[in-house]
Biopython code that builds the backbone (N, CA, C, O; Angstrom):
import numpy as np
from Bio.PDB.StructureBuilder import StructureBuilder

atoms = [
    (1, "UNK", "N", (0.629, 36.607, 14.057)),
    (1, "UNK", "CA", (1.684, 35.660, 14.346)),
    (1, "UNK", "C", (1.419, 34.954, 15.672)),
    (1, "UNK", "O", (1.508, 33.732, 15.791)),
    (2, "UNK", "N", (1.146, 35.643, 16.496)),
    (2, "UNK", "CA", (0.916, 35.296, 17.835)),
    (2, "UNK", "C", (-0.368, 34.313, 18.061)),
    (2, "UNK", "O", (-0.366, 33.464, 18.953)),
    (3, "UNK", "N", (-1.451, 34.505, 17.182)),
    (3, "UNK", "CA", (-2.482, 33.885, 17.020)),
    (3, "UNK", "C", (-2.390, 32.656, 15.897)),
    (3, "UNK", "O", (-3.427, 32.122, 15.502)),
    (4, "UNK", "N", (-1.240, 32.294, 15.469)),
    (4, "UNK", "CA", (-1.129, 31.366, 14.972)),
    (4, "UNK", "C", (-0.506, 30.067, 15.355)),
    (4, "UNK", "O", (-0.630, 28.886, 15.030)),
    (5, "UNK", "N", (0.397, 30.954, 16.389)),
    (5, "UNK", "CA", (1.127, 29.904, 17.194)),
    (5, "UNK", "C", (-0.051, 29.119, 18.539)),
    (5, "UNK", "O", (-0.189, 27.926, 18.809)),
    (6, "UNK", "N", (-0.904, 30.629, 19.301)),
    (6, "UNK", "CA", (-1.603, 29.890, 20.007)),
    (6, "UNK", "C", (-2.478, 28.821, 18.937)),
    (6, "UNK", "O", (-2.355, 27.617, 19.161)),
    (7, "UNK", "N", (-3.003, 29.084, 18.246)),
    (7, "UNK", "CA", (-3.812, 28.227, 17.362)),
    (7, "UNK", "C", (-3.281, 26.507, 16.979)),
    (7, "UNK", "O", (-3.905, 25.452, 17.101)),
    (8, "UNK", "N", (-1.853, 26.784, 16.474)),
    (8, "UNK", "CA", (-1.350, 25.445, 16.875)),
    (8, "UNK", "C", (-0.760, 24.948, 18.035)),
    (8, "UNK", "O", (-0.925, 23.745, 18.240)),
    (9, "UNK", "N", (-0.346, 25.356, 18.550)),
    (9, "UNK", "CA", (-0.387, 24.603, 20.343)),
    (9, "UNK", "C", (-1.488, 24.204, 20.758)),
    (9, "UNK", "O", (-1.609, 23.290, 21.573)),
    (10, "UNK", "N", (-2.789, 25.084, 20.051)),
    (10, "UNK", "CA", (-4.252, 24.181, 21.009)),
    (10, "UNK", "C", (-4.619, 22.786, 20.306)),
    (10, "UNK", "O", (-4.862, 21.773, 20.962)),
    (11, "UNK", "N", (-4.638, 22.845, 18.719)),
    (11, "UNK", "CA", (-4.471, 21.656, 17.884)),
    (11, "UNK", "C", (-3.880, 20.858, 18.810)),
    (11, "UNK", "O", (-4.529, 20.057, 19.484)),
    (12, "UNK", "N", (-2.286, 21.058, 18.936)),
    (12, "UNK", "CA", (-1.486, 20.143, 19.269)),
    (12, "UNK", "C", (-1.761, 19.701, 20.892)),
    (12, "UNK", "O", (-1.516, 18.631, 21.450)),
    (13, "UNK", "N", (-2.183, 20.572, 21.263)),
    (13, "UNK", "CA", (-2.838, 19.767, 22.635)),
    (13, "UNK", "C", (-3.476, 19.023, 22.435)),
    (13, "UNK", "O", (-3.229, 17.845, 22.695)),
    (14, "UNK", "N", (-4.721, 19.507, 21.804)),
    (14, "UNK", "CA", (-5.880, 18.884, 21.768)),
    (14, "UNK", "C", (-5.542, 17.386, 21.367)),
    (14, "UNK", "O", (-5.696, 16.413, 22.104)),
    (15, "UNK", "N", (-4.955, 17.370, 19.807)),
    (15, "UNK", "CA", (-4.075, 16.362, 19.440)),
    (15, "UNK", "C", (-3.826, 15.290, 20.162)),
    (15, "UNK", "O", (-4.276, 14.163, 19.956)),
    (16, "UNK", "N", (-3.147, 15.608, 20.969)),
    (16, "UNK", "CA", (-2.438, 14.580, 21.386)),
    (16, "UNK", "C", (-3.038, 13.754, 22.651)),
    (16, "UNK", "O", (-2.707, 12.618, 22.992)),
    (17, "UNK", "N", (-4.282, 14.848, 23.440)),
    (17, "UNK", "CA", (-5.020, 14.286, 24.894)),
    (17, "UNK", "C", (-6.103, 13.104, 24.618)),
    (17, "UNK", "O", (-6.678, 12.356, 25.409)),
    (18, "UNK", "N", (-6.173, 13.224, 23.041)),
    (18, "UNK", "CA", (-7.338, 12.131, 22.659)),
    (18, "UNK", "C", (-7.349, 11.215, 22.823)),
    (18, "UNK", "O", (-6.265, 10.852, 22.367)),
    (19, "UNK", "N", (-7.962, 10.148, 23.301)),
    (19, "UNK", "CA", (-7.824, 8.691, 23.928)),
    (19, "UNK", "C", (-8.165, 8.207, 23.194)),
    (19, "UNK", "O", (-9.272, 8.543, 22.774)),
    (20, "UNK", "N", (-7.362, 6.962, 22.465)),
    (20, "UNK", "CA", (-7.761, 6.329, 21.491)),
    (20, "UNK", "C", (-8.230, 4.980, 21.721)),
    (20, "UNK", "O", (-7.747, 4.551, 22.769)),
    (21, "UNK", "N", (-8.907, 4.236, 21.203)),
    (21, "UNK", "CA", (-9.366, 2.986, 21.706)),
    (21, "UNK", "C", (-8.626, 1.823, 21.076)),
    (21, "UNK", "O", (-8.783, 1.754, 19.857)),
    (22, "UNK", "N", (-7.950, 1.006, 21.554)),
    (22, "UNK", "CA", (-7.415, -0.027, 21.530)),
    (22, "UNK", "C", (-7.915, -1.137, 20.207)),
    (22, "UNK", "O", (-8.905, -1.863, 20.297)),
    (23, "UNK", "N", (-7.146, -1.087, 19.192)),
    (23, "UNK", "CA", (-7.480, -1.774, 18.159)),
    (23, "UNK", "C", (-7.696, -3.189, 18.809)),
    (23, "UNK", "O", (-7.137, -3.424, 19.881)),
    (24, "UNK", "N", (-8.405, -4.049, 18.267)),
    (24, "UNK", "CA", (-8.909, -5.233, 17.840)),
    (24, "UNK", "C", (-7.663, -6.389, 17.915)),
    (24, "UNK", "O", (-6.846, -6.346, 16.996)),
    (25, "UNK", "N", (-7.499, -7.338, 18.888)),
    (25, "UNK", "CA", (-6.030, -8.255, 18.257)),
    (25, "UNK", "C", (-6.660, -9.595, 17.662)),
    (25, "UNK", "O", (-7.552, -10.273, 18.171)),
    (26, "UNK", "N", (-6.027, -9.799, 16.539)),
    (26, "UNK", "CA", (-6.314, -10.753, 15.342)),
    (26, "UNK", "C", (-6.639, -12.526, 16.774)),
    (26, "UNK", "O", (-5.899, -12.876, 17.694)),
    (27, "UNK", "N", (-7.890, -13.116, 16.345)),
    (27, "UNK", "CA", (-7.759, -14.278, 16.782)),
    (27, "UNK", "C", (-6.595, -15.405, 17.120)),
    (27, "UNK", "O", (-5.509, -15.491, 16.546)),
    (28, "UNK", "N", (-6.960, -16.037, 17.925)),
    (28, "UNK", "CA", (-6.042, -16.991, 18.407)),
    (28, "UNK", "C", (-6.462, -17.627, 18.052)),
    (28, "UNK", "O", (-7.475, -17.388, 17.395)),
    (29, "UNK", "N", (-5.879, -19.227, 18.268)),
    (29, "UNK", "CA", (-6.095, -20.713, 18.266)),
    (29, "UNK", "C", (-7.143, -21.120, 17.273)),
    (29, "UNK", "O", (-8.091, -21.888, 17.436)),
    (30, "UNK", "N", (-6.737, -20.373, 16.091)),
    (30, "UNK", "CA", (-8.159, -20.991, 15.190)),
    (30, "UNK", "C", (-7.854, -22.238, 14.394)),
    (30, "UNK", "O", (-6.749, -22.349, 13.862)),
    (31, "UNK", "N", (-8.695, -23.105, 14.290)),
    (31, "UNK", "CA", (-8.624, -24.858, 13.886)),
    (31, "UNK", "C", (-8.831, -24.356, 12.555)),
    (31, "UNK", "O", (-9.699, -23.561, 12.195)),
    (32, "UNK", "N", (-7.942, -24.906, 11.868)),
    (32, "UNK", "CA", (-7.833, -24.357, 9.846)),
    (32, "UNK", "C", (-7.996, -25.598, 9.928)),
    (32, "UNK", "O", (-7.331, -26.340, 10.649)),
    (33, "UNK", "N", (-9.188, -26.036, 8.956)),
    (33, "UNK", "CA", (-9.044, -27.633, 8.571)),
    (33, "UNK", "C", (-8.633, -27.519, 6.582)),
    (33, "UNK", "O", (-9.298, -27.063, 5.652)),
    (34, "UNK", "N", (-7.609, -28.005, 6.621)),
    (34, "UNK", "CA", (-7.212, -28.066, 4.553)),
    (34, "UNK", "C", (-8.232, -29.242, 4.191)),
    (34, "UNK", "O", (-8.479, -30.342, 4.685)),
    (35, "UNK", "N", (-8.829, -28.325, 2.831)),
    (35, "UNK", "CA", (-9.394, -29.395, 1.775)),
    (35, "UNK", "C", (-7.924, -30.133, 1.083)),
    (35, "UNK", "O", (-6.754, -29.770, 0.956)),
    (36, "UNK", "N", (-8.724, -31.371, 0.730)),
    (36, "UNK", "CA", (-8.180, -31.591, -0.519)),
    (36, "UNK", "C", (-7.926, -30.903, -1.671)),
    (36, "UNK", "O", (-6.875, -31.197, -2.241)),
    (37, "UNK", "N", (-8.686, -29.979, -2.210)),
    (37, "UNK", "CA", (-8.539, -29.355, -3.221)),
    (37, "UNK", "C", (-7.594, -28.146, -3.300)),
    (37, "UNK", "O", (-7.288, -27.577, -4.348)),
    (38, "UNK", "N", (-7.080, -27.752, -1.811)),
    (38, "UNK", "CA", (-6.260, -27.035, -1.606)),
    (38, "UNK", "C", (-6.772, -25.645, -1.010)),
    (38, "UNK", "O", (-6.123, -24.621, -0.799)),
    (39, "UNK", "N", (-8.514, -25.981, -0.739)),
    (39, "UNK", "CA", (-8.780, -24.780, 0.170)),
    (39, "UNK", "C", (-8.760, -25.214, 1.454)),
    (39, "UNK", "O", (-8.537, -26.374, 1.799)),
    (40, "UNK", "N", (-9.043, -24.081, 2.330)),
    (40, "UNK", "CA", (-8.856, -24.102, 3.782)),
    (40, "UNK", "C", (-10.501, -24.435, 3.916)),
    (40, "UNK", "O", (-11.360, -24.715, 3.080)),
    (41, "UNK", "N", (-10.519, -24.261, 5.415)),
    (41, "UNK", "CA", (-12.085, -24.400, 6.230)),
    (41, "UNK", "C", (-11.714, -23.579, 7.720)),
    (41, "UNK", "O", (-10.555, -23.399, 8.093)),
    (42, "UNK", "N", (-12.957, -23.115, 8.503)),
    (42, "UNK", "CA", (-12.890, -23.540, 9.935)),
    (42, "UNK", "C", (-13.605, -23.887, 10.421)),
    (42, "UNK", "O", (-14.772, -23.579, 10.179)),
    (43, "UNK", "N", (-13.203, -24.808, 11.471)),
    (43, "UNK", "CA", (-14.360, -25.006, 12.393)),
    (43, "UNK", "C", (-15.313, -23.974, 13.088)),
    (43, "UNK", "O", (-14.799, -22.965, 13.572)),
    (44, "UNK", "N", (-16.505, -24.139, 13.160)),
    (44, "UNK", "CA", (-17.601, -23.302, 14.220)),
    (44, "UNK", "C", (-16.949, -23.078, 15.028)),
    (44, "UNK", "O", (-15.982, -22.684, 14.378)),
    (45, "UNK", "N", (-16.607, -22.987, 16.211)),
    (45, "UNK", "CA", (-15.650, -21.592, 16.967)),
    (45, "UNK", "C", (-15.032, -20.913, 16.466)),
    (45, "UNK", "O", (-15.119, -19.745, 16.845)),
    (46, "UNK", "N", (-14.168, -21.196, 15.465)),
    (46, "UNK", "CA", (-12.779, -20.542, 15.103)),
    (46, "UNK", "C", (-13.726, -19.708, 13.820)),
    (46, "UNK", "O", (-13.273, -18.584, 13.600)),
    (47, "UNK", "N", (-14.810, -20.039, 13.057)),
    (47, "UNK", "CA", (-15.076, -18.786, 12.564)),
    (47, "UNK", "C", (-16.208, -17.985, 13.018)),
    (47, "UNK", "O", (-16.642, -17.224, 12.153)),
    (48, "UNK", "N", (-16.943, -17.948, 14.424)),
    (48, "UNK", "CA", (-17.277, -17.568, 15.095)),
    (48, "UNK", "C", (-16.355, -16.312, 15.705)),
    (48, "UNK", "O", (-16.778, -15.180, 15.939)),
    (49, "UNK", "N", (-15.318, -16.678, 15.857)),
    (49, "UNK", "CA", (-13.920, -16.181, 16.480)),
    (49, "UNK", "C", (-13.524, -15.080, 15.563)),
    (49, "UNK", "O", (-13.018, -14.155, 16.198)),
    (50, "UNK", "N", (-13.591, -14.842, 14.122)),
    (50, "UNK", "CA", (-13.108, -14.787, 13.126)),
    (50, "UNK", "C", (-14.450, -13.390, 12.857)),
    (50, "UNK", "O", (-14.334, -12.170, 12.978)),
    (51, "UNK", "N", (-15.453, -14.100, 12.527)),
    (51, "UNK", "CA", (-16.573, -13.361, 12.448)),
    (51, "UNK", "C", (-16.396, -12.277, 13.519)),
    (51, "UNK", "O", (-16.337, -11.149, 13.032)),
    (52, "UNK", "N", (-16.287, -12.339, 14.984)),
    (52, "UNK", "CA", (-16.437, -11.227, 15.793)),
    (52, "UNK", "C", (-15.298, -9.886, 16.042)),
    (52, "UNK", "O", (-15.369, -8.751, 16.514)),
    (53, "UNK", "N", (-14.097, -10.867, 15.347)),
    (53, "UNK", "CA", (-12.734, -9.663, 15.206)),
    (53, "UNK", "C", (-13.237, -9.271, 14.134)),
    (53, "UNK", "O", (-13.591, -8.147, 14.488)),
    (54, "UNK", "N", (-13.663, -9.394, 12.627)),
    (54, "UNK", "CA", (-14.445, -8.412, 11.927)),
    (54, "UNK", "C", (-15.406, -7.891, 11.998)),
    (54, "UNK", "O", (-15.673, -6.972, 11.224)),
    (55, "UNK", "N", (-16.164, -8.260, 12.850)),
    (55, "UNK", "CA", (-16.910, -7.081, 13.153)),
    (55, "UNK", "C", (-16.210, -5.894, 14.036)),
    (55, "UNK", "O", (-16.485, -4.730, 13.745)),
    (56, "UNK", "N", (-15.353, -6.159, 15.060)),
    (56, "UNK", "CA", (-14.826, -5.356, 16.110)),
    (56, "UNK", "C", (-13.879, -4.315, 15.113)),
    (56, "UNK", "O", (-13.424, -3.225, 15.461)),
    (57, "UNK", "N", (-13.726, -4.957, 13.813)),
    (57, "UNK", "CA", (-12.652, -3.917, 13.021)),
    (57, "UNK", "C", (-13.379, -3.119, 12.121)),
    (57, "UNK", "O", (-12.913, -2.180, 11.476)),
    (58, "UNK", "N", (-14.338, -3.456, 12.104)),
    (58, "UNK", "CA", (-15.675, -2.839, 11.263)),
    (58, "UNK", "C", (-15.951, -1.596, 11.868)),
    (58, "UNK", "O", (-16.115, -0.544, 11.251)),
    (59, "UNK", "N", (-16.016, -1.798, 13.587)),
    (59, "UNK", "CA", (-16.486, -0.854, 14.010)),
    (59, "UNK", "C", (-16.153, 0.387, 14.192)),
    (59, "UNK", "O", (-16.877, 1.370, 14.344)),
    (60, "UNK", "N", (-14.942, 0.289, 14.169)),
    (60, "UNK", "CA", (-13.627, 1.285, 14.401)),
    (60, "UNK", "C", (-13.858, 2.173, 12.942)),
    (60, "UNK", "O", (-13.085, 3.084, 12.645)),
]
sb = StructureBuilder()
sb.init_structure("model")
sb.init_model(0)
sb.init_chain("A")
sb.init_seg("    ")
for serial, (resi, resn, name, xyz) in enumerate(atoms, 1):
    if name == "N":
        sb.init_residue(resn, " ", resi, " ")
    sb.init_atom(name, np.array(xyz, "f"), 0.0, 1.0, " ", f" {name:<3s}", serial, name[0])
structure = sb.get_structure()
């Protein structure tokens, strides 16, 4: 009994001291250009921009 409780208190230490790393925040200011046909586009920065938050969520 006694060894079960220490056993979860160390979990739960352990648990909880872990430093987690700061998710990824979704792009800003990205230039959506609309087709005519009713698809989207972006411009070279904005899927540059786009490209590197998926990778950063990839990595995780």
């Amino acid at each position: 009994m006694l060894v079960m409780l220490l056993v979860s208190t160390l979990l739960m230490v352990v648990g909880c001291s872990t430093v987690r790393n700061p998710s990824p925040t979704w792009p800003t200011n990205l230039n959506v250009i609309e087709l005519k046909d009713g698809g989207i586009c972006l411009d070279k920065a904005s899927a540059e921009k786009l490209a590197e938050f998926k990778a950063d969520l990839e990595a995780i």
